[in-house]
SERO-4910 file (N, C-alpha, C, O; in steps of 0.05 Angstrom, whole numbers):
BEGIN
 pado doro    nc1    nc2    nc3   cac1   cac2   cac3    cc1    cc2    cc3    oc1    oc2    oc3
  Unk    A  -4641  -3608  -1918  -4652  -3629  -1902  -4639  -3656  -1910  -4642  -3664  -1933
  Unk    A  -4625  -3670  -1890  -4617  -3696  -1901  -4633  -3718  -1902  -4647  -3724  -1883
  Unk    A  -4633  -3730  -1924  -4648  -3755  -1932  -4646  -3774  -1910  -4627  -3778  -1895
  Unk    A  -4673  -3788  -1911  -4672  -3811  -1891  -4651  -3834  -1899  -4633  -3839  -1884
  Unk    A  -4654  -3847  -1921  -4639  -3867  -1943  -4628  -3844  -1971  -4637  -3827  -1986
  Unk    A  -4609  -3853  -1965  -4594  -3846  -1989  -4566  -3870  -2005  -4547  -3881  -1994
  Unk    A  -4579  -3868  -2040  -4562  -3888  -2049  -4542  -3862  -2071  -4551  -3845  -2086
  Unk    A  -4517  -3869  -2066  -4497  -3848  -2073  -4477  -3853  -2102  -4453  -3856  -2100
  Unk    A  -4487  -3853  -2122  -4474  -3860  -2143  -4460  -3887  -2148  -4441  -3889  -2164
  Unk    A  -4471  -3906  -2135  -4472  -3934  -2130  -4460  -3960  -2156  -4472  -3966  -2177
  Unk    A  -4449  -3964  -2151  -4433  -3975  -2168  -4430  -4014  -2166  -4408  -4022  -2156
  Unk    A  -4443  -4029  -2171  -4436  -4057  -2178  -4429  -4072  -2192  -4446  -4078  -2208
  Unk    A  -4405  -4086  -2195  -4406  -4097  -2222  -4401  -4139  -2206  -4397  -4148  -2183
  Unk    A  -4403  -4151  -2233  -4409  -4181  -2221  -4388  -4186  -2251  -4397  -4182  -2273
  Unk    A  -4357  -4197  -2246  -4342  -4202  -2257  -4342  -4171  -2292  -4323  -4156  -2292
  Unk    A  -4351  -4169  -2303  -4348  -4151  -2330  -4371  -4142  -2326  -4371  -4117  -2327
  Unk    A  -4394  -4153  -2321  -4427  -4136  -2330  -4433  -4115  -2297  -4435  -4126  -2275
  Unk    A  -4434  -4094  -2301  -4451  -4072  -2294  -4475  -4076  -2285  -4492  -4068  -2301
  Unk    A  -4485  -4090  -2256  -4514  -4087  -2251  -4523  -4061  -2237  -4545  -4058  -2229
  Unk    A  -4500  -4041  -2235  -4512  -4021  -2213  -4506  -3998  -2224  -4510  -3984  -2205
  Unk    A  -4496  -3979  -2246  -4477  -3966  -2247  -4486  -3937  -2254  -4500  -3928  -2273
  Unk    A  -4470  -3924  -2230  -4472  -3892  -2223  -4493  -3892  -2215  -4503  -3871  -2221
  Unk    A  -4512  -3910  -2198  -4548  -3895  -2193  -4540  -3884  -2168  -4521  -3892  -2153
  Unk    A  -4558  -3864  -2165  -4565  -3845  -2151  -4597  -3842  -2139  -4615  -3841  -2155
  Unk    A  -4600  -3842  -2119  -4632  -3828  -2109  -4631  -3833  -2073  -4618  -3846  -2057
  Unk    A  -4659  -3810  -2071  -4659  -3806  -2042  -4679  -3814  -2036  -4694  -3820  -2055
  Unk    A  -4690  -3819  -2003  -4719  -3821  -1994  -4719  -3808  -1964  -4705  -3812  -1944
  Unk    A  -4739  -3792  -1969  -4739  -3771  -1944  -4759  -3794  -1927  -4772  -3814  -1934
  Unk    A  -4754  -3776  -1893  -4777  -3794  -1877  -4802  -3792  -1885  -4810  -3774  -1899
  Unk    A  -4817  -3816  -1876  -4854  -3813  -1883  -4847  -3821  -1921  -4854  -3842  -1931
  Unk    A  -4841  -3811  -1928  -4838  -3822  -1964  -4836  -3851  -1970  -4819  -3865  -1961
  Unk    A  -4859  -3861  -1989  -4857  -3888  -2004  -4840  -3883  -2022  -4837  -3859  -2022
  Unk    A  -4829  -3891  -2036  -4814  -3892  -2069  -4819  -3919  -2074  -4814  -3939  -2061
  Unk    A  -4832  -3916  -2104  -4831  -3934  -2121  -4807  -3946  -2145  -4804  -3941  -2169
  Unk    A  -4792  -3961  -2127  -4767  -3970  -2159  -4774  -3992  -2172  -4777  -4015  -2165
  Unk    A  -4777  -3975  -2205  -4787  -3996  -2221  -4766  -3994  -2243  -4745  -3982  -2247
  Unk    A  -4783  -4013  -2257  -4763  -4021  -2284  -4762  -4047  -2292  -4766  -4064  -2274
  Unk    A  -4759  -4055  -2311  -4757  -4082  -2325  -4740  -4100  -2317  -4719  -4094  -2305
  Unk    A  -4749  -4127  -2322  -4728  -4159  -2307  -4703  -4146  -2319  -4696  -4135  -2340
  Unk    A  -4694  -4150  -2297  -4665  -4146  -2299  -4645  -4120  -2295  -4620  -4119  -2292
  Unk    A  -4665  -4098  -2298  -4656  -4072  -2295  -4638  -4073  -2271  -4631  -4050  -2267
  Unk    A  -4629  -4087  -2253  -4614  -4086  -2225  -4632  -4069  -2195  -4621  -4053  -2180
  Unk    A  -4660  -4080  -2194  -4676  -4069  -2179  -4663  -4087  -2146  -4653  -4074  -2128
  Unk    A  -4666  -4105  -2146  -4655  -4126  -2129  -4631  -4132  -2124  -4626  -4153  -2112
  Unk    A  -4616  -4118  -2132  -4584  -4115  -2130  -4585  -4091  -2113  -4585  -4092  -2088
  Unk    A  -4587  -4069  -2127  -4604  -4047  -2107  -4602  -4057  -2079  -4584  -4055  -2062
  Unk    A  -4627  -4069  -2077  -4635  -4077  -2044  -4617  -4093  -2028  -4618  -4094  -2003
  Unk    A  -4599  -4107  -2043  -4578  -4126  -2036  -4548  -4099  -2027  -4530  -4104  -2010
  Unk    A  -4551  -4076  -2043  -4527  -4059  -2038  -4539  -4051  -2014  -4532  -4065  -1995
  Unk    A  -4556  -4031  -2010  -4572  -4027  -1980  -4566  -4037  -1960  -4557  -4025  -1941
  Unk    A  -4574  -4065  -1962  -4570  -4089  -1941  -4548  -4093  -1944  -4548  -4116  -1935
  Unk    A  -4529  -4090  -1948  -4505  -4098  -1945  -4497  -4135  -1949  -4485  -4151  -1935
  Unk    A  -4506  -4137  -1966  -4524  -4167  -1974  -4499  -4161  -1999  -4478  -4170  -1989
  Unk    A  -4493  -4152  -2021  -4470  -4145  -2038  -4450  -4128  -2024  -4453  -4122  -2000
  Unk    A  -4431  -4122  -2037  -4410  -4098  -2023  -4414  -4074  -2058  -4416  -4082  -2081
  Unk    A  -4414  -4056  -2051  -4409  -4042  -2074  -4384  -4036  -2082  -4367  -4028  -2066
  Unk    A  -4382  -4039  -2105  -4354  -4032  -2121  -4347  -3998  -2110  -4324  -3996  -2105
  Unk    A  -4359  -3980  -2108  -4361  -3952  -2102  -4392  -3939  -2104  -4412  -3946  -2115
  Unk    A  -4384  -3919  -2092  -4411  -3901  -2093  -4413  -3910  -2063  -4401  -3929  -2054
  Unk    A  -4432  -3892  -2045  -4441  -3899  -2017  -4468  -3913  -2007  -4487  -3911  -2023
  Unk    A  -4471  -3924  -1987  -4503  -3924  -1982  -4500  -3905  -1953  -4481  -3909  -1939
  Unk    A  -4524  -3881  -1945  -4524  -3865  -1922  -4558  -3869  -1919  -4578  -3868  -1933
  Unk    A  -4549  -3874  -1889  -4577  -3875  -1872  -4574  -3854  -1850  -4557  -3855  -1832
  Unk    A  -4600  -3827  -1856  -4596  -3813  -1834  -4574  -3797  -1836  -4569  -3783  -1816
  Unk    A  -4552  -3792  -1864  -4528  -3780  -1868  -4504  -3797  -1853  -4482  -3786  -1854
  Unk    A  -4506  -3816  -1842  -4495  -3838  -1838  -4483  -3855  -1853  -4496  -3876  -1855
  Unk    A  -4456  -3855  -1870  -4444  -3873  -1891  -4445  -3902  -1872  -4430  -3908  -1853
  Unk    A  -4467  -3915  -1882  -4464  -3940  -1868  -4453  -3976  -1897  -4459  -4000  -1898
  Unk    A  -4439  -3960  -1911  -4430  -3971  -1936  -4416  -4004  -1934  -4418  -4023  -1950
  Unk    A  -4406  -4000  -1913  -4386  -4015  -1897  -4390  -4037  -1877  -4376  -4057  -1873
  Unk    A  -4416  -4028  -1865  -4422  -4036  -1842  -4441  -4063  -1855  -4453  -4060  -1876
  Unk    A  -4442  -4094  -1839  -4455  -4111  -1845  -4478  -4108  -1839  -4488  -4087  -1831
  Unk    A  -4490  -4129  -1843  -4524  -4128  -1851  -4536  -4129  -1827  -4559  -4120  -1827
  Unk    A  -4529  -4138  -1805  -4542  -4136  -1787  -4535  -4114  -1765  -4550  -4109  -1746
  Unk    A  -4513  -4102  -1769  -4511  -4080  -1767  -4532  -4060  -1775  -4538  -4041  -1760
  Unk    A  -4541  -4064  -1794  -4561  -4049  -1821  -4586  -4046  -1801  -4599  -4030  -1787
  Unk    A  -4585  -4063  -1806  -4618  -4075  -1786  -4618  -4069  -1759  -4639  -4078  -1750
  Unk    A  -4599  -4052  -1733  -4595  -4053  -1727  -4605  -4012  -1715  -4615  -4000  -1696
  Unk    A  -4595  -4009  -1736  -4592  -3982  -1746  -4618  -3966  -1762  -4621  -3941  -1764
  Unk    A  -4637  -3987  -1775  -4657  -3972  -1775  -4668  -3991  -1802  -4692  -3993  -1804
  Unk    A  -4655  -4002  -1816  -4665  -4016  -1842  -4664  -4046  -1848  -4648  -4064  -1847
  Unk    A  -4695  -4043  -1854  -4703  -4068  -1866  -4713  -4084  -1887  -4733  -4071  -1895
  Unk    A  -4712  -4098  -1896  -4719  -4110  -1920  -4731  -4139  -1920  -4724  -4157  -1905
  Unk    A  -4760  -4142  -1949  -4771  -4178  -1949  -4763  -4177  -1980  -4757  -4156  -1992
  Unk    A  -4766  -4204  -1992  -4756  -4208  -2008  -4773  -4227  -2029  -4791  -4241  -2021
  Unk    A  -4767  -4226  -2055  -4795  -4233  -2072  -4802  -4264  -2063  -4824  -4276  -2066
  Unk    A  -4778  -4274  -2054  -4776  -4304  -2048  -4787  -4302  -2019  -4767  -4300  -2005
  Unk    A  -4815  -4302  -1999  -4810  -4304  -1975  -4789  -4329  -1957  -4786  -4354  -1959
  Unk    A  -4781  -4314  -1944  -4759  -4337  -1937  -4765  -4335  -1901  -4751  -4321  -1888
  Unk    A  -4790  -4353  -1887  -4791  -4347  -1859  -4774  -4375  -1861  -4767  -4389  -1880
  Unk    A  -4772  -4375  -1828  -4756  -4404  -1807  -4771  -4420  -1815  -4794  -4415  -1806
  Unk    A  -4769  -4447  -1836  -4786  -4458  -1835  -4810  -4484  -1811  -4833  -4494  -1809
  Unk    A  -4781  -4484  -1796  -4779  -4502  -1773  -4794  -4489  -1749  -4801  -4504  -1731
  Unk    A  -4798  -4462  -1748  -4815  -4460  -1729  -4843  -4440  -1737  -4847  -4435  -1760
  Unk    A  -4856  -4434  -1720  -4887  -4426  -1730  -4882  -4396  -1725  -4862  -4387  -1714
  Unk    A  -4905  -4379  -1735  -4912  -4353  -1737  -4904  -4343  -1718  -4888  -4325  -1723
  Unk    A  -4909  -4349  -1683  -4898  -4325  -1669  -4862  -4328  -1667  -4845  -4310  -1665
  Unk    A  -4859  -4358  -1668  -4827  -4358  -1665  -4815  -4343  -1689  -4790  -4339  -1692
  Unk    A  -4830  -4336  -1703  -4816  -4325  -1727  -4816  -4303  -1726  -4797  -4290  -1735
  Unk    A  -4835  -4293  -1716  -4839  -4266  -1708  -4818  -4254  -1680  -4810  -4230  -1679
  Unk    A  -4810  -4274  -1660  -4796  -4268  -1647  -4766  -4263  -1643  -4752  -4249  -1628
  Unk    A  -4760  -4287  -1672  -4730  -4270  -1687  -4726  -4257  -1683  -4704  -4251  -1673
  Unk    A  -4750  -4234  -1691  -4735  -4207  -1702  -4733  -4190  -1666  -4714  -4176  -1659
  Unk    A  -4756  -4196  -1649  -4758  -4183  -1615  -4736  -4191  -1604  -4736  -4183  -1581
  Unk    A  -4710  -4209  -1612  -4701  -4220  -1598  -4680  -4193  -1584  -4673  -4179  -1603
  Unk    A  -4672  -4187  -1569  -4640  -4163  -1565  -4618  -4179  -1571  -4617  -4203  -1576
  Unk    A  -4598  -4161  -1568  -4571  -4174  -1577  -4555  -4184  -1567  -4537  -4197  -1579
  Unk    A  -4557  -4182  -1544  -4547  -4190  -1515  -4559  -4217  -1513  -4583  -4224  -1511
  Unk    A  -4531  -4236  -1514  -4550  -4267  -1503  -4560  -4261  -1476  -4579  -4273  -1467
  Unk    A  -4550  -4247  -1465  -4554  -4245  -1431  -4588  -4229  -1427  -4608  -4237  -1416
  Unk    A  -4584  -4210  -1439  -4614  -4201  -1441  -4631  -4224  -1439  -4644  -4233  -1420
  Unk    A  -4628  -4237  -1476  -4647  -4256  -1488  -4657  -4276  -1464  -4681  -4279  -1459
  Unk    A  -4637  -4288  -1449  -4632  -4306  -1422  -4654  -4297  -1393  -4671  -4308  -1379
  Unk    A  -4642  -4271  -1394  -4665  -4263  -1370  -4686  -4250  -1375  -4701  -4241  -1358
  Unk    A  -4692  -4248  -1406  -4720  -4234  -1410  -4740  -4256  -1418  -4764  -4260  -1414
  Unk    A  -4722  -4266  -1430  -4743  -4295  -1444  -4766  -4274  -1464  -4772  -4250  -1461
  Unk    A  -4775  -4293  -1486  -4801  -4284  -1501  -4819  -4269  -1487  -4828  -4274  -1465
  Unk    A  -4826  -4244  -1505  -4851  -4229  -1499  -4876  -4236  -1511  -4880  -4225  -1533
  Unk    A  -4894  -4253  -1503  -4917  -4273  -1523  -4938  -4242  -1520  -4960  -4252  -1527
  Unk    A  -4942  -4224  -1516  -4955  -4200  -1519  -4949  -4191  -1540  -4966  -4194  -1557
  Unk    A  -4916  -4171  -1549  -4913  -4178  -1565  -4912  -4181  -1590  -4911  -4165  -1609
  Unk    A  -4913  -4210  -1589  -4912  -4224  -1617  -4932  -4221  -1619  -4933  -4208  -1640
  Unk    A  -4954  -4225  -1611  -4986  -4224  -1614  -4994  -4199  -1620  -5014  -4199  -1634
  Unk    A  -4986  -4172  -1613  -4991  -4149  -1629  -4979  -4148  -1645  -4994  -4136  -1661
  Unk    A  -4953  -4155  -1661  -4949  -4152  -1684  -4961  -4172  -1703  -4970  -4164  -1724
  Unk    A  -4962  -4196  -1696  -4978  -4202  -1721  -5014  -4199  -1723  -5031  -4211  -1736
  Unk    A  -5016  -4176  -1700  -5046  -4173  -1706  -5044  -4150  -1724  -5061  -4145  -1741
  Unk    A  -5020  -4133  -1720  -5014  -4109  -1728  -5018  -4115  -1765  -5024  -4098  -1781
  Unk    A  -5014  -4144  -1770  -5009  -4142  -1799  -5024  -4162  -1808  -5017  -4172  -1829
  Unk    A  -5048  -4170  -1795  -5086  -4184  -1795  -5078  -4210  -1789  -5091  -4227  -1802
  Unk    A  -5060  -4220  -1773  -5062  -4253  -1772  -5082  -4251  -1745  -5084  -4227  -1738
  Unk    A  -5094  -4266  -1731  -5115  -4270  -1703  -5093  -4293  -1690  -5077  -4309  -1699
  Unk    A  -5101  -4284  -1667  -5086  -4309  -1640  -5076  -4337  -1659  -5055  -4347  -1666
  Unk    A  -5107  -4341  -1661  -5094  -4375  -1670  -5082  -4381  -1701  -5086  -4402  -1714
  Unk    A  -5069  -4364  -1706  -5041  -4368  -1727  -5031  -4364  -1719  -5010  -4372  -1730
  Unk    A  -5025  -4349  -1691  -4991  -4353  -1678  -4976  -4389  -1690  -4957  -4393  -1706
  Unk    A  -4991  -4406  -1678  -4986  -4435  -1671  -4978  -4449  -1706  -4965  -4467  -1715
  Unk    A  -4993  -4429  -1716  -4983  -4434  -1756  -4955  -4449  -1763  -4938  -4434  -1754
  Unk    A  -4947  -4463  -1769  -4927  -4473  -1789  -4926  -4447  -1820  -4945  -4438  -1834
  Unk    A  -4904  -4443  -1821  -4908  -4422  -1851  -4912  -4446  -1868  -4918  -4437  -1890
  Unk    A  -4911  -4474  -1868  -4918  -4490  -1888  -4946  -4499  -1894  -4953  -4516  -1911
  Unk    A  -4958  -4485  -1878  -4980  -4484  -1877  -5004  -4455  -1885  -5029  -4455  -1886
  Unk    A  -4981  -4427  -1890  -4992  -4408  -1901  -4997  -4403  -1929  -4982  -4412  -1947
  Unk    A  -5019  -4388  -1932  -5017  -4381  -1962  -4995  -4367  -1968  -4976  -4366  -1952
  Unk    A  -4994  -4351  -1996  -4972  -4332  -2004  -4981  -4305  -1994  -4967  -4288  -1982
  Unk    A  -5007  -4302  -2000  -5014  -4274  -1975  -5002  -4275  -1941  -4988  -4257  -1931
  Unk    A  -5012  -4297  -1927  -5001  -4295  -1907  -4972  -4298  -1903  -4962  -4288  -1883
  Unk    A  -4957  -4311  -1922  -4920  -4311  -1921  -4915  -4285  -1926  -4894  -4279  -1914
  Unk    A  -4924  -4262  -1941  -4915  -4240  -1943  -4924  -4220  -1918  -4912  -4199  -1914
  Unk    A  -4948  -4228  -1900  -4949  -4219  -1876  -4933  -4225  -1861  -4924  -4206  -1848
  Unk    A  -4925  -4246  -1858  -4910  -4254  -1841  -4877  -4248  -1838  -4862  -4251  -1818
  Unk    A  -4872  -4238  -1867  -4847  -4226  -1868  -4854  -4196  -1867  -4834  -4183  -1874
  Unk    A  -4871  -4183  -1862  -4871  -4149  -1854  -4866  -4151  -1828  -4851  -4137  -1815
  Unk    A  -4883  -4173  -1818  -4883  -4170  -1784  -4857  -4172  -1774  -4847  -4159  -1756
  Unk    A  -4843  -4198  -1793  -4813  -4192  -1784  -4801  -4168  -1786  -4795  -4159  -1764
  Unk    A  -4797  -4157  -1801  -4792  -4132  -1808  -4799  -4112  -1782  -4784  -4102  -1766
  Unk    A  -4823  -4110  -1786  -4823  -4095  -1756  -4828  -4098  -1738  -4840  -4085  -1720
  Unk    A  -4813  -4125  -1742  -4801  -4129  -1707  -4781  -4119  -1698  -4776  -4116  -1674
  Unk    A  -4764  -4110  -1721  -4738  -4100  -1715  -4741  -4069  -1715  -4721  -4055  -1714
  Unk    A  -4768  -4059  -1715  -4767  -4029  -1708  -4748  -4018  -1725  -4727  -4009  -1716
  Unk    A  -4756  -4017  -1760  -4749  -4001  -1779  -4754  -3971  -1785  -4775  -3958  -1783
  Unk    A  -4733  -3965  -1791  -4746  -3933  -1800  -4749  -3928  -1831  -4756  -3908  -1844
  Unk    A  -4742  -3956  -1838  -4745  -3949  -1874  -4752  -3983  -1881  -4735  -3999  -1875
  Unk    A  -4771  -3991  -1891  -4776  -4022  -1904  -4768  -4022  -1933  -4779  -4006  -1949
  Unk    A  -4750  -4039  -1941  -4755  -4046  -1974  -4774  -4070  -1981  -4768  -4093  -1973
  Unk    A  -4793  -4066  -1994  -4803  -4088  -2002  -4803  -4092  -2031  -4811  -4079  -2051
  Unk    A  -4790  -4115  -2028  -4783  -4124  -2057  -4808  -4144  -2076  -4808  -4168  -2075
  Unk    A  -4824  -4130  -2089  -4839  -4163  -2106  -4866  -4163  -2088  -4879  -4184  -2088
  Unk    A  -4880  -4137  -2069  -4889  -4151  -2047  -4916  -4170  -2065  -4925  -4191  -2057
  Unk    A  -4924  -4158  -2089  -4950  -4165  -2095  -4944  -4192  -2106  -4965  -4205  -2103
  Unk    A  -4921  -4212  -2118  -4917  -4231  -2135  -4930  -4252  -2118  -4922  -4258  -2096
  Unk    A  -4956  -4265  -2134  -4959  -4288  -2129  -4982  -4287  -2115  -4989  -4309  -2108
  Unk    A  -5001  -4263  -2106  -5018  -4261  -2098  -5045  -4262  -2113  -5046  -4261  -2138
  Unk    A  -5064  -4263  -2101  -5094  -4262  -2112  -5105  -4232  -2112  -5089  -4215  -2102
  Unk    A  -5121  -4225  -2118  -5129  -4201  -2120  -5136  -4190  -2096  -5131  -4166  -2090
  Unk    A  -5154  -4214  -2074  -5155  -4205  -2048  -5136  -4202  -2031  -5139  -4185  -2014
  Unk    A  -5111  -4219  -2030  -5090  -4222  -2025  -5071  -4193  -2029  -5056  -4188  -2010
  Unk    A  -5072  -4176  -2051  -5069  -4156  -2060  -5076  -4133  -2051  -5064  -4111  -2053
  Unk    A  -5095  -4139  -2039  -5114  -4116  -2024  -5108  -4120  -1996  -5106  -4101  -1981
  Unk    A  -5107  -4140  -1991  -5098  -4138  -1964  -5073  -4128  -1957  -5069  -4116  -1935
  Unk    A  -5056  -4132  -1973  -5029  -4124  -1970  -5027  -4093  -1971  -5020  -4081  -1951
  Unk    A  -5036  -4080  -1994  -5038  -4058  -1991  -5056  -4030  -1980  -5057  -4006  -1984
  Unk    A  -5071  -4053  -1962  -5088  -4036  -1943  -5060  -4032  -1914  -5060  -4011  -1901
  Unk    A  -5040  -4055  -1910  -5030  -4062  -1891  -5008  -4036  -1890  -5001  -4022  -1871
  Unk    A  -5000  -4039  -1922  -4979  -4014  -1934  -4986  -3992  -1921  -4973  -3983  -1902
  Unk    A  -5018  -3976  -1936  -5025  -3958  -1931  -5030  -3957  -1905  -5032  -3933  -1896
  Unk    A  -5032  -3968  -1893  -5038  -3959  -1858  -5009  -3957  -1854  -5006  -3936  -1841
  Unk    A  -4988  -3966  -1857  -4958  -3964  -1846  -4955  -3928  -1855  -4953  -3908  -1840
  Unk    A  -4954  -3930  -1882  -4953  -3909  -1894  -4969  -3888  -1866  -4955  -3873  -1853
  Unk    A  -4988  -3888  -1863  -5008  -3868  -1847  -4993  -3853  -1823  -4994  -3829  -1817
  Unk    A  -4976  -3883  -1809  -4969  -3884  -1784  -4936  -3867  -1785  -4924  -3854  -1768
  Unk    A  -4930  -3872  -1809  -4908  -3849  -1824  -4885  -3869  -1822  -4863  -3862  -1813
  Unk    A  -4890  -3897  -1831  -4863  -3912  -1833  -4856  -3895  -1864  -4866  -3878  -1878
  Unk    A  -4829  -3914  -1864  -4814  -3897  -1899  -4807  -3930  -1916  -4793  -3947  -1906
  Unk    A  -4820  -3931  -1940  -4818  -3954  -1957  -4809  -3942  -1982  -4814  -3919  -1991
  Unk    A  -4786  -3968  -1998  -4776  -3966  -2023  -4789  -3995  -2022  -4780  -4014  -2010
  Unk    A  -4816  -3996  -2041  -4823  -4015  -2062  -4813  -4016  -2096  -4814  -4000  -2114
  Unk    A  -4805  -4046  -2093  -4797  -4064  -2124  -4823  -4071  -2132  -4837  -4080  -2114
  Unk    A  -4835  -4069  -2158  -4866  -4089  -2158  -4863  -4075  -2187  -4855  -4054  -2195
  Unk    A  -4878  -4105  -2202  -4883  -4096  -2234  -4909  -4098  -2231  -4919  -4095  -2254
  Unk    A  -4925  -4101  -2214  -4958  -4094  -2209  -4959  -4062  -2207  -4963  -4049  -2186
  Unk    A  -4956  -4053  -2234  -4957  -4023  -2224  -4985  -4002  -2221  -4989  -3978  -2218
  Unk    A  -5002  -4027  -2225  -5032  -4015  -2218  -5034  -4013  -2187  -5044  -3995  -2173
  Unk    A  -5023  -4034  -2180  -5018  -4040  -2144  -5007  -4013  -2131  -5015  -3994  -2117
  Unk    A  -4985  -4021  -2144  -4967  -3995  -2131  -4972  -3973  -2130  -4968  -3961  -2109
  Unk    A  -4983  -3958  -2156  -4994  -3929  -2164  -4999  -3913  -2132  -4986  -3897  -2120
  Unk    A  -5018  -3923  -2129  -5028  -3904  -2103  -5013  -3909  -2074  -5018  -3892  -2057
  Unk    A  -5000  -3925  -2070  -4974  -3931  -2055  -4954  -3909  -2048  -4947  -3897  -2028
  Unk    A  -4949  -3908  -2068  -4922  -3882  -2067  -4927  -3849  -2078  -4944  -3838  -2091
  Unk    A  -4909  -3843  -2067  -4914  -3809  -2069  -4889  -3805  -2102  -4897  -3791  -2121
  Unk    A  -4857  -3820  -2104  -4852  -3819  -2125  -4844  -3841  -2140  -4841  -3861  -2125
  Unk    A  -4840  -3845  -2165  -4829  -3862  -2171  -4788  -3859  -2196  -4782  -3843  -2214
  Unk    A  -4773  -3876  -2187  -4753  -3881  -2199  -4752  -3903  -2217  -4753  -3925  -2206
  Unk    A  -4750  -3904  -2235  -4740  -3922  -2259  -4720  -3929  -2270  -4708  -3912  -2283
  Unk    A  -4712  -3952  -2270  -4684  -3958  -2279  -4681  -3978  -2296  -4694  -3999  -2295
  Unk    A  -4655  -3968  -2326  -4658  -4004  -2345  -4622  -4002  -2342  -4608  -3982  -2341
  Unk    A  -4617  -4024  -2341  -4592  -4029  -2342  -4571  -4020  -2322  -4548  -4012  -2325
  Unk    A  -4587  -4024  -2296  -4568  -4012  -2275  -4571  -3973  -2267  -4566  -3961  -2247
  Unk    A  -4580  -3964  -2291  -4581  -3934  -2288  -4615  -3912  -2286  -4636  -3912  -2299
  Unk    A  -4606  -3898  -2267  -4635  -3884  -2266  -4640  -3874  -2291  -4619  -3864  -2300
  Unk    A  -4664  -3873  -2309  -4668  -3861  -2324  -4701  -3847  -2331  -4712  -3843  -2353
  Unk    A  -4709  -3841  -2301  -4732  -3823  -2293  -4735  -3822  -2269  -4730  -3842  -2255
  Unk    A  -4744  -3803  -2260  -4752  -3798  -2233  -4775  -3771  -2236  -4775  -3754  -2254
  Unk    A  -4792  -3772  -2214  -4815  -3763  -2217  -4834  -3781  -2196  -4828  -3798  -2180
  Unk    A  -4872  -3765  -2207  -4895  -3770  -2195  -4891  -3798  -2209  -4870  -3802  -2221
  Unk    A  -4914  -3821  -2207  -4925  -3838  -2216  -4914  -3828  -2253  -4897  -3831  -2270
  Unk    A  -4948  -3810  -2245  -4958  -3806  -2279  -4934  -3789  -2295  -4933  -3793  -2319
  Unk    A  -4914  -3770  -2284  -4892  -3765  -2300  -4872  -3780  -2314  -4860  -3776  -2334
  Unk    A  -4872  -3809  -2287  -4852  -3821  -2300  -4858  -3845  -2322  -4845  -3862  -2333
  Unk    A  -4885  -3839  -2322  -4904  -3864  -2341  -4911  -3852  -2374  -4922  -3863  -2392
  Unk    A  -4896  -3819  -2371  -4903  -3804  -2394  -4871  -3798  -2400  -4876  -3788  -2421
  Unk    A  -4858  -3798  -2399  -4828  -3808  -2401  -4826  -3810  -2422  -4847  -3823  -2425
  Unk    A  -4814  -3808  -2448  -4807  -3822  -2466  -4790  -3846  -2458  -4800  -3869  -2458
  Unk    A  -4771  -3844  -2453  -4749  -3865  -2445  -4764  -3880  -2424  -4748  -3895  -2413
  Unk    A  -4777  -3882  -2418  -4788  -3907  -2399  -4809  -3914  -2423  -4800  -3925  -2444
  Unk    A  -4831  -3908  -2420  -4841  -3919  -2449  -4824  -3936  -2468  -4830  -3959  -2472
  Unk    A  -4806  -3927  -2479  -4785  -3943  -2493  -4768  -3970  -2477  -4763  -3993  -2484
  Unk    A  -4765  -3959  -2460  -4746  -3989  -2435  -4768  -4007  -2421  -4768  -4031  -2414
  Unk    A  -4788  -3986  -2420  -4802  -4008  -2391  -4835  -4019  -2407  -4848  -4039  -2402
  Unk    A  -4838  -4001  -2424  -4865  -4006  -2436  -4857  -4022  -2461  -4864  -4045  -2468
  Unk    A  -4840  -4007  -2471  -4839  -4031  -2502  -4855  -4010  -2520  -4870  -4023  -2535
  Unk    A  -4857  -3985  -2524  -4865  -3970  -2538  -4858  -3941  -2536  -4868  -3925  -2552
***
């Protein structure tokens, strides 16, 4: 059975240092994966090779058995994959549904021209991910950090992904904030989207994903359930500090 996402012996380097080197791992459809690992392990480089956001030195990225290694980022996105990032980064200049409508836009100026905005919509997706009518009209300078990280899923699936990375989603949240997010997860999860989460909230994450990957220094060095890869020696040693 071919993997939905597949990262292929992946290789980065940034002038002499090694942020990526030889990793390997798959994610079937419907599957969360959890990639963890300590600052700096190259978790976010990762998501940058994916996205076509870096170029890799060698090794492939395949979507669907699709070597899409090559292909730019919006190509990427185009094709089935998407990614938010620990930094939310919406338009700051315009409000929640325009931001939301980025992502509805087609590619075709000519389309864009004779279809004009779908204000329907934008309004189901960000109900889809608990904002109500009157945060469409929101400024993101005006959201909390819970709602900026809604607001970047919704982008996300605006673009009708078949695989989300979320990078960091929990950083910076409150506990309720936390919960909301990962009620939002688990309902995606339900509906059988496919997520690779980054998060050192690994109480958060635990029940999130079906496996987890671990990496220090660019290289996988566990894979497994949750609790296998938390009984690891070598993660214990890299990621725990014991």
């Amino acid at each position: 059975m071919t993997a939905l996402l597949e990262v292929d012996r992946a290789v980065k380097r940034f002038g002499g240092i090694s942020a990526v080197n030889d990793l390997s791992f798959a994610v079937e459809s419907g599957e969360s994966l959890g990639l963890i690992g300590p600052n700096g392990a190259g978790k976010t480089t990762v998501f940058s090779l994916i996205m076509g956001e870096h170029r890799l030195n060698s090794g492939a990225v395949r979507l669907s058995g699709d070597d899409i290694s090559t292909l730019p980022t919006y190509e990427r996105i185009k094709r089935g994959v998407a990614r938010t990032y620990q930094v939310p980064r919406p338009f700051a200049e315009i409000n929640v549904a325009e931001n939301i409508r980025v992502g509805l836009m087609p590619d075709s100026i000519r389309l864009m021209l004779m279809e004009g905005p779908d204000p329907q919509a934008e309004l189901e997706l960000a109900r889809s991910v608990g904002f109500e009518a009157g945060d469409l009209d929101r400024n993101p300078a005006e959201l909390s950090m819970g709602d900026l990280r809604k607001l970047e899923l919704a982008r996300t699936l605006a673009t009708s992904p078949e695989v989300i990375l979320l990078d960091e989603v929990f950083a910076g949240l409150t506990v309720g904030e936390i919960a909301q997010i990962s009620d939002l997860i688990a309902k995606k999860r339900a509906e059988g989207m496919t997520f690779v989460i980054v998060s050192h909230d690994l109480r958060s994450l635990q029940p999130l994903i079906d496996r987890a990957v671990v990496m220090t220094f660019g290289q996988v060095i566990a894979e497994g359930t949750f609790d296998e890869v938390m009984g690891d020696e070598k993660v214990r040693a890299a990621y725990l500090g014991h």
